[in-house]
N, CA, C and O atoms as a GROMACS GRO file, in nm:
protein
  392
    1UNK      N    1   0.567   3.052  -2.452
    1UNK     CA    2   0.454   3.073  -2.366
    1UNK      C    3   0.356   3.168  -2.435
    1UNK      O    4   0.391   3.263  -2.504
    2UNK      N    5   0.235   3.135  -2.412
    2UNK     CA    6   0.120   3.206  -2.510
    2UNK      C    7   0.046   3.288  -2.374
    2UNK      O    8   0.028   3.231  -2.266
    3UNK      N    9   0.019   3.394  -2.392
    3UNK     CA   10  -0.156   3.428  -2.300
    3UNK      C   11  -0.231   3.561  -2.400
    3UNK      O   12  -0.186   3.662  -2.453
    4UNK      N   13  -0.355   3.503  -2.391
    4UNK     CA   14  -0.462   3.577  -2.463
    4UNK      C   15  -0.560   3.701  -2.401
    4UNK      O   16  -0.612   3.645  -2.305
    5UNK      N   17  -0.596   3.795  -2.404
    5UNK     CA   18  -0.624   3.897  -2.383
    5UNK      C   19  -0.750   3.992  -2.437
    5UNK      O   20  -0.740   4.051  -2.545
    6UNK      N   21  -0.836   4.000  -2.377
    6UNK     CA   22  -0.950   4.076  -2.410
    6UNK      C   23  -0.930   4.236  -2.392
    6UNK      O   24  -0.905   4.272  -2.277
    7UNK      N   25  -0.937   4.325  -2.480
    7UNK     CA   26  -0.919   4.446  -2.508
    7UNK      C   27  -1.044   4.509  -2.566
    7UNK      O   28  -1.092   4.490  -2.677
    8UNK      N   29  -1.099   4.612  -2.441
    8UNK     CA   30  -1.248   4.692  -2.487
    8UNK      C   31  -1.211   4.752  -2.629
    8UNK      O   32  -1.098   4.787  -2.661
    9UNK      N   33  -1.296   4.757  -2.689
    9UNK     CA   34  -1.283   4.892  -2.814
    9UNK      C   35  -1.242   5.004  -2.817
    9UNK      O   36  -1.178   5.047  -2.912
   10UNK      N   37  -1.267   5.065  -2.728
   10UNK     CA   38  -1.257   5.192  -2.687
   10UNK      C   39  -1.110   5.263  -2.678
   10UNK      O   40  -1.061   5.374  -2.701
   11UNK      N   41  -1.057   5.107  -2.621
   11UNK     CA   42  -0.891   5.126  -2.534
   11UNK      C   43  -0.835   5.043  -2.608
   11UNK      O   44  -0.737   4.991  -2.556
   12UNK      N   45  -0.867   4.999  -2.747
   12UNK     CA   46  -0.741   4.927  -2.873
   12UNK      C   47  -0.667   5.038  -2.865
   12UNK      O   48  -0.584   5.050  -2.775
   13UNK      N   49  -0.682   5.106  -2.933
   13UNK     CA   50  -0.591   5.189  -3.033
   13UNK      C   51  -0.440   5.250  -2.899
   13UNK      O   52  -0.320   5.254  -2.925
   14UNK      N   53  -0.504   5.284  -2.776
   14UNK     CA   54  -0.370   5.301  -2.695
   14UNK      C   55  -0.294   5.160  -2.661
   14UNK      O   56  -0.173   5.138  -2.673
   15UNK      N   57  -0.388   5.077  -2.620
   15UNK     CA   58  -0.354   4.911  -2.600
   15UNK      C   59  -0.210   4.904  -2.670
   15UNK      O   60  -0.104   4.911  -2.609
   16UNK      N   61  -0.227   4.887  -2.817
   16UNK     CA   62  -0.145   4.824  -2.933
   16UNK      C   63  -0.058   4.912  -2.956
   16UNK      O   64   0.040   4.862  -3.011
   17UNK      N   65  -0.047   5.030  -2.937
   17UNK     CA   66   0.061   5.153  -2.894
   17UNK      C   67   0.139   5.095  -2.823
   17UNK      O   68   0.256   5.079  -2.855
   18UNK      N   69   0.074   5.040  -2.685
   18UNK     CA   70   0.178   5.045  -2.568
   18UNK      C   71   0.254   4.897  -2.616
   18UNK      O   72   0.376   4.901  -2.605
   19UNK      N   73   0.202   4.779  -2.664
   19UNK     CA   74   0.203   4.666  -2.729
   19UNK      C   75   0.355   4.660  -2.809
   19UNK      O   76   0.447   4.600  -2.754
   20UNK      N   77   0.370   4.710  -2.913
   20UNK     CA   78   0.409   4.765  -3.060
   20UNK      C   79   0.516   4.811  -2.995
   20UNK      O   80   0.624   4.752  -2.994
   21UNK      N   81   0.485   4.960  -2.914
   21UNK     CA   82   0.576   5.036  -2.838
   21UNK      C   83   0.716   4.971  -2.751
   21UNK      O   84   0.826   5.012  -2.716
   22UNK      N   85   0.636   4.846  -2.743
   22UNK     CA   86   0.748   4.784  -2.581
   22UNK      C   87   0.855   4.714  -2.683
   22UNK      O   88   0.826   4.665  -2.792
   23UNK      N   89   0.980   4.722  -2.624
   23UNK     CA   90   1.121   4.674  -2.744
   23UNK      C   91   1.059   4.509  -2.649
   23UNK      O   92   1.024   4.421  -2.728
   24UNK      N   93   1.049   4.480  -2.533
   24UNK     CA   94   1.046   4.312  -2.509
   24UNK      C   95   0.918   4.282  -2.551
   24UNK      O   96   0.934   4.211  -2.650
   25UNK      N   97   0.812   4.296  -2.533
   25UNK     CA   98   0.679   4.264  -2.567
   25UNK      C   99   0.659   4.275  -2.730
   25UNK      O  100   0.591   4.189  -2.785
   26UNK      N  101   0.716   4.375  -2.805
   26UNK     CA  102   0.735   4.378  -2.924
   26UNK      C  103   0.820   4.280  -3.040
   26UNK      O  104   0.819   4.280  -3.164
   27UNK      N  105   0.902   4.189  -2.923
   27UNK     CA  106   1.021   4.112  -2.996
   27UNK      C  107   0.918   3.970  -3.000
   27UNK      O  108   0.959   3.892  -3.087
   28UNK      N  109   0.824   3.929  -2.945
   28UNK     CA  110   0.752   3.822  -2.983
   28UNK      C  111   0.635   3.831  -3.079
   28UNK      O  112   0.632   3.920  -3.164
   29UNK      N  113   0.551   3.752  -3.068
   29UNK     CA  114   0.431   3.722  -3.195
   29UNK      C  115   0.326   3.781  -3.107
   29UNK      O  116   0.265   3.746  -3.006
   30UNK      N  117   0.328   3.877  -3.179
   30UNK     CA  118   0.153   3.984  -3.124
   30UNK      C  119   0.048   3.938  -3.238
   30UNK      O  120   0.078   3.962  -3.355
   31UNK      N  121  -0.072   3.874  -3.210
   31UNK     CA  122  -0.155   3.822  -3.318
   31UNK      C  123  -0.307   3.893  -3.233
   31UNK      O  124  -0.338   3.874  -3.115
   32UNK      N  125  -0.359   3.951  -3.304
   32UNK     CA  126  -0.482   4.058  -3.295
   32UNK      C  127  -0.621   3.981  -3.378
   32UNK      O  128  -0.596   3.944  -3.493
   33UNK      N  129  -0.735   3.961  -3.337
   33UNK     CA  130  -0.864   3.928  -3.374
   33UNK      C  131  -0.992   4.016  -3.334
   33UNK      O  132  -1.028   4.022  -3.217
   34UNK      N  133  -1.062   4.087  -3.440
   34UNK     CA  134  -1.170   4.161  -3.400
   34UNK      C  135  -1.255   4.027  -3.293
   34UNK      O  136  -1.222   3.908  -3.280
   35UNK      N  137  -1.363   4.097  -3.233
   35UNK     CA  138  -1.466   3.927  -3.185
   35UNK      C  139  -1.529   3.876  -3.285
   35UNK      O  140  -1.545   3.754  -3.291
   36UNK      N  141  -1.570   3.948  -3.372
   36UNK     CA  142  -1.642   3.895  -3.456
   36UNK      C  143  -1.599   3.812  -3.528
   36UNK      O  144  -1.673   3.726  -3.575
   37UNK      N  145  -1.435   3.819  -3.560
   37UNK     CA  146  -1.399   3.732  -3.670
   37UNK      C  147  -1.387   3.589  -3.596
   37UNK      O  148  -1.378   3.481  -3.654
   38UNK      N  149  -1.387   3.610  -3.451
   38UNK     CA  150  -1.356   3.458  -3.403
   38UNK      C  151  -1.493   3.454  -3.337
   38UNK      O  152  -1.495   3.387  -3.233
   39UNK      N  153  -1.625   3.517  -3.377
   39UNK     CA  154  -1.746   3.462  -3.342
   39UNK      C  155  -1.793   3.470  -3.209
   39UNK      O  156  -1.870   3.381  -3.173
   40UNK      N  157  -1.738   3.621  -3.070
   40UNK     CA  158  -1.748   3.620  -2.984
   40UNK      C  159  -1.833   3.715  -2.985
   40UNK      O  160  -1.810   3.772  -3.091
   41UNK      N  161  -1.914   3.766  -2.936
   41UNK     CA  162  -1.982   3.852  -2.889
   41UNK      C  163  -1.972   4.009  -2.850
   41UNK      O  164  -2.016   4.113  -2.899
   42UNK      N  165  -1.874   3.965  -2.712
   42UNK     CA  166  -1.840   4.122  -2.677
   42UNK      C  167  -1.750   4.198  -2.760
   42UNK      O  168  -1.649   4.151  -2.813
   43UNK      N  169  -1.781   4.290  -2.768
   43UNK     CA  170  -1.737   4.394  -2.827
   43UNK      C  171  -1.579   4.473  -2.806
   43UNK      O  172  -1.553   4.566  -2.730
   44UNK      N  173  -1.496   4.408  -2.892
   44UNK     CA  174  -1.359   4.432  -2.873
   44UNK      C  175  -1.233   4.343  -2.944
   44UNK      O  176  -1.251   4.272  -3.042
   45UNK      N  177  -1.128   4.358  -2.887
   45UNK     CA  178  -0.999   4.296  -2.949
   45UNK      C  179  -1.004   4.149  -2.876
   45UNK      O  180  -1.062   4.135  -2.769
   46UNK      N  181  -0.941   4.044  -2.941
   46UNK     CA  182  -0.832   3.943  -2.866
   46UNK      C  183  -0.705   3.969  -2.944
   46UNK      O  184  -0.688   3.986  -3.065
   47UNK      N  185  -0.595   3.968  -2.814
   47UNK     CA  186  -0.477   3.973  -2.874
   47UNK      C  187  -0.397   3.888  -2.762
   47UNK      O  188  -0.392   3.901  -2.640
   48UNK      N  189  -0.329   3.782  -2.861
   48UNK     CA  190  -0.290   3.671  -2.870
   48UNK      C  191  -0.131   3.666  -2.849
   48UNK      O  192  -0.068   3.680  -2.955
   49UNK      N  193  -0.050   3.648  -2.730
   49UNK     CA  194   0.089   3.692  -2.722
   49UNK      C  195   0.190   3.614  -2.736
   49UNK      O  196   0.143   3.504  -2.709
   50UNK      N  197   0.291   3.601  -2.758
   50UNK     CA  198   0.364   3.466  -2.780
   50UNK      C  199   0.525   3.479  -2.731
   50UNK      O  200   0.617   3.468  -2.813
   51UNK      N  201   0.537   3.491  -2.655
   51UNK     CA  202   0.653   3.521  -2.558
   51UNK      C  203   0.711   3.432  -2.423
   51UNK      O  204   0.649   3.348  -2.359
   52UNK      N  205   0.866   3.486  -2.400
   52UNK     CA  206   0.901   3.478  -2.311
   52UNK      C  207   0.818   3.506  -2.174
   52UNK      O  208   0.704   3.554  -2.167
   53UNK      N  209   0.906   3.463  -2.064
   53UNK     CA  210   0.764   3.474  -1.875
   53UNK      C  211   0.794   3.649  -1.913
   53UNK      O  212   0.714   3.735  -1.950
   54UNK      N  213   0.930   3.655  -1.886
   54UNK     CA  214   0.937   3.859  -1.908
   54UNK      C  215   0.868   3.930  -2.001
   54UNK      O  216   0.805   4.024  -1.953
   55UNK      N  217   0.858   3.911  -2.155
   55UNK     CA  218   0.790   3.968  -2.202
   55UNK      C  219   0.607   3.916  -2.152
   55UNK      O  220   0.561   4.022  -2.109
   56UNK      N  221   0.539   3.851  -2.145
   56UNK     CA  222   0.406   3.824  -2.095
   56UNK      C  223   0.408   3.874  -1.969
   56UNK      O  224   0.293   3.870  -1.924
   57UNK      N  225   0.509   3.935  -1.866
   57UNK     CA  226   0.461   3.962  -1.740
   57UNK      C  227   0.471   4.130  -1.755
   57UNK      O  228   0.428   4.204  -1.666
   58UNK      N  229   0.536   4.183  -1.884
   58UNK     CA  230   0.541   4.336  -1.902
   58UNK      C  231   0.396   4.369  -2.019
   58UNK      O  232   0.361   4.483  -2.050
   59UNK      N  233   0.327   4.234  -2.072
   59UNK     CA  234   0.218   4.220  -2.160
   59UNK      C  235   0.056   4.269  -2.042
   59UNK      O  236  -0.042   4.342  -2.056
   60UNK      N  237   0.110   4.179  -1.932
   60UNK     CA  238   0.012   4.203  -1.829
   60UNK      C  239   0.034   4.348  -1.797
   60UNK      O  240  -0.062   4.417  -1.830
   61UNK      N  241   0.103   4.393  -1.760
   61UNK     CA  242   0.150   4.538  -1.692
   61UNK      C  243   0.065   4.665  -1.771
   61UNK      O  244  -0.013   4.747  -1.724
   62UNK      N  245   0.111   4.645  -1.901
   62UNK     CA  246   0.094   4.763  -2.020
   62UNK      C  247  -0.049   4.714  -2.071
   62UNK      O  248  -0.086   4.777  -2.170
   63UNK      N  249  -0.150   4.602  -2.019
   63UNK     CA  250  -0.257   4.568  -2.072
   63UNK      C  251  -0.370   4.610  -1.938
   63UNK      O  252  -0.491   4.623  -1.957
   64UNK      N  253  -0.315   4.625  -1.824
   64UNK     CA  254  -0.406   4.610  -1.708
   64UNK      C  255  -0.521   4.709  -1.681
   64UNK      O  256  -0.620   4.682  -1.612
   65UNK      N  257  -0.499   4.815  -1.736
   65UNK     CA  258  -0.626   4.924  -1.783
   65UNK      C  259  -0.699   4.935  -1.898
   65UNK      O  260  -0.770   5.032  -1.927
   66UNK      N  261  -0.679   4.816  -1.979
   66UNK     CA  262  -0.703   4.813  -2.093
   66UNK      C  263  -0.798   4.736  -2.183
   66UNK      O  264  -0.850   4.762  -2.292
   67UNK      N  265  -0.802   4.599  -2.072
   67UNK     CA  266  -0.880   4.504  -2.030
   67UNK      C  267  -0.886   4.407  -1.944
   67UNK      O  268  -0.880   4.436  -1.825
   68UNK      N  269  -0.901   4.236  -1.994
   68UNK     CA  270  -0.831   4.135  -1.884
   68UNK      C  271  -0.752   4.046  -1.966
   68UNK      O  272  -0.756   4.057  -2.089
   69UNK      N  273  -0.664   3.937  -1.897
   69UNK     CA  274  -0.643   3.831  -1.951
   69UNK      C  275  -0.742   3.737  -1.937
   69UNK      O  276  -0.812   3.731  -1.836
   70UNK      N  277  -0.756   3.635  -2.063
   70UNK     CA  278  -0.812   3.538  -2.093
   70UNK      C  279  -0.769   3.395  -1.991
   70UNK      O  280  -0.649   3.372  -1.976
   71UNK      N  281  -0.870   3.305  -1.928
   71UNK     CA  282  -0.804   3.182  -1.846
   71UNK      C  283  -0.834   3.097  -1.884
   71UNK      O  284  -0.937   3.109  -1.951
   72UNK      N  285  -0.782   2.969  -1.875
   72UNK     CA  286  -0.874   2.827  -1.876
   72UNK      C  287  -0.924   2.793  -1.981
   72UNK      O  288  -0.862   2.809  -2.086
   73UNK      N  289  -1.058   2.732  -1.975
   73UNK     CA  290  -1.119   2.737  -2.159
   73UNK      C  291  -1.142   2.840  -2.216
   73UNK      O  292  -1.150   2.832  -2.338
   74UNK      N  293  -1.158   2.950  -2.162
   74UNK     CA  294  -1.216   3.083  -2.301
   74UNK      C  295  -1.091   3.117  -2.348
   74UNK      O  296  -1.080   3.149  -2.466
   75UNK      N  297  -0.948   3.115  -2.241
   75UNK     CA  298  -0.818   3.152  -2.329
   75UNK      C  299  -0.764   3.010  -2.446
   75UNK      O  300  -0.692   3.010  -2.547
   76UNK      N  301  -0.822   2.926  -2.390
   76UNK     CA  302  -0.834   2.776  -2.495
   76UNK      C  303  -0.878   2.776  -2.662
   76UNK      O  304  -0.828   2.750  -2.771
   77UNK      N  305  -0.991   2.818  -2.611
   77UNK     CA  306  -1.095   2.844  -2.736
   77UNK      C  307  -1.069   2.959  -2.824
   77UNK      O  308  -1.094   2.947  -2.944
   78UNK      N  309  -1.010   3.097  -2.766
   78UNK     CA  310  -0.973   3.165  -2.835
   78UNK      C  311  -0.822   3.207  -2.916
   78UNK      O  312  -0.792   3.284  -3.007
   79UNK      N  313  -0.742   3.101  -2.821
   79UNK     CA  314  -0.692   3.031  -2.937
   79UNK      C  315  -0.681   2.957  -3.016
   79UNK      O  316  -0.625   2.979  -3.123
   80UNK      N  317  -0.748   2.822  -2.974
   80UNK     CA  318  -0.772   2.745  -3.125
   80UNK      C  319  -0.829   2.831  -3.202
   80UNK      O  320  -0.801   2.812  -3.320
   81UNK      N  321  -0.895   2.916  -3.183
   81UNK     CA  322  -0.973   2.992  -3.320
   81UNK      C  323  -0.901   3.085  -3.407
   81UNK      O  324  -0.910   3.108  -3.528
   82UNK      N  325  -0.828   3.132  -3.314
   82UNK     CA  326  -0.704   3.227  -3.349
   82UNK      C  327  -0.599   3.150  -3.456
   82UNK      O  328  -0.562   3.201  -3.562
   83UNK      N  329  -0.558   3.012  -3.404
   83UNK     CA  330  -0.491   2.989  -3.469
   83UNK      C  331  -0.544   2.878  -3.608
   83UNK      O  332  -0.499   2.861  -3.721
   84UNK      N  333  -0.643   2.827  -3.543
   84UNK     CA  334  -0.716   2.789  -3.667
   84UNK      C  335  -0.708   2.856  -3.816
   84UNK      O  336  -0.660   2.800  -3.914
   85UNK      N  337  -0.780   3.023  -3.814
   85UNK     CA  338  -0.718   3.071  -3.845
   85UNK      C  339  -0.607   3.125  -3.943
   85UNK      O  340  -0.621   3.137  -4.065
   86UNK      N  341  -0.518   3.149  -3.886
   86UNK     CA  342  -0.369   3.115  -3.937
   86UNK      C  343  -0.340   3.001  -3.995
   86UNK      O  344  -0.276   3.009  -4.100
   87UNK      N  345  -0.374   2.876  -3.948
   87UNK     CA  346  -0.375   2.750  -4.052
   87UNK      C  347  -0.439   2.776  -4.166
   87UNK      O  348  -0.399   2.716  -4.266
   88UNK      N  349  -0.572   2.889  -4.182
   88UNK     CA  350  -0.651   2.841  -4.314
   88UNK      C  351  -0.514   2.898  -4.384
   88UNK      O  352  -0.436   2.830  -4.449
   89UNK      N  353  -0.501   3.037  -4.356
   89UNK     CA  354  -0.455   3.100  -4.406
   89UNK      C  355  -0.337   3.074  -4.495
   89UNK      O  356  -0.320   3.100  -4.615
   90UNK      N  357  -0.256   3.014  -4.402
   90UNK     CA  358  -0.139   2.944  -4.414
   90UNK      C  359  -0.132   2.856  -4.521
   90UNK      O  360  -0.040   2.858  -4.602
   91UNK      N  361  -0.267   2.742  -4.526
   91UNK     CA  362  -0.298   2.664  -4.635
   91UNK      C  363  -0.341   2.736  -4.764
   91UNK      O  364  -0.285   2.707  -4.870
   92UNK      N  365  -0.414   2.804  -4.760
   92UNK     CA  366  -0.456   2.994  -4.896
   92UNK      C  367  -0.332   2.983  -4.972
   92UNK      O  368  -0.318   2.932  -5.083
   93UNK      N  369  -0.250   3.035  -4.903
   93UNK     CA  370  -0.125   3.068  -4.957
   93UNK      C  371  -0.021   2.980  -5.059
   93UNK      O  372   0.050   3.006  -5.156
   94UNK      N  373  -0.060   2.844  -4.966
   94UNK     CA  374   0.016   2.742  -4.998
   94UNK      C  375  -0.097   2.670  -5.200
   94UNK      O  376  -0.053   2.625  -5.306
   95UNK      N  377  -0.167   2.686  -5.176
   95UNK     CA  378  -0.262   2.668  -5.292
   95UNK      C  379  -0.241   2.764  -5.396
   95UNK      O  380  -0.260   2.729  -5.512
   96UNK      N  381  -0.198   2.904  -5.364
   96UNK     CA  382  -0.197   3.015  -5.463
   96UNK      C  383  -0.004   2.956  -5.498
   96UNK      O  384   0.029   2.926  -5.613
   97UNK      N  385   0.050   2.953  -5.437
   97UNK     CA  386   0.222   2.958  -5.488
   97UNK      C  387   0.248   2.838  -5.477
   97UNK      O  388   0.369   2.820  -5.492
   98UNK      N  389   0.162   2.695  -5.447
   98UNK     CA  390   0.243   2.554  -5.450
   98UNK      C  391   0.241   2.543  -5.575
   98UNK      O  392   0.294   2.445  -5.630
   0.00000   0.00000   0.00000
């Protein structure tokens, strides 16, 4: 289960503390994007979660002053971009060591 997450600037740096910090929220795929790199506007984090219902419902908890979750198409879009992404990347790699 994936859910995506908008995080002000201001409130990263405790955000990804509490993130990092959590032993269940920490045991899945935490994937982080400035906006800019995925071409959004407002000013801040997406961070991209990849977990169990328990870990994403302790993701909501430790995120809820911090910003919002992403719904529908904008949590859509910011992951295809997210993981887009990770595909180039993925392919980079594969070109430098195939």
């Amino acid at each position: 289960m994936k859910a995506v997450f908008f995080i002000q600037k201001d409130k990263y740096g405790g955000a990804k503390n509490k993130l990092y910090g959590d032993e269940l929220v920490s045991r899945g795929s935490i994937t982080v994007r400035d906006n800019a790199a995925i071409g959004k506007k407002e000013e801040g984090y997406y961070v991209q979660i990849d977990g169990d219902k328990d870990a994403l419902k302790k993701a909501r908890e430790l995120l809820k002053d911090a910003g919002h979750e992403l719904k529908g198409k904008d949590a859509e879009e910011v992951s295809a971009a997210i993981e887009g992404q990770e595909s180039s990347a993925a392919e980079g790699f594969g070109a430098i060591f195939g």
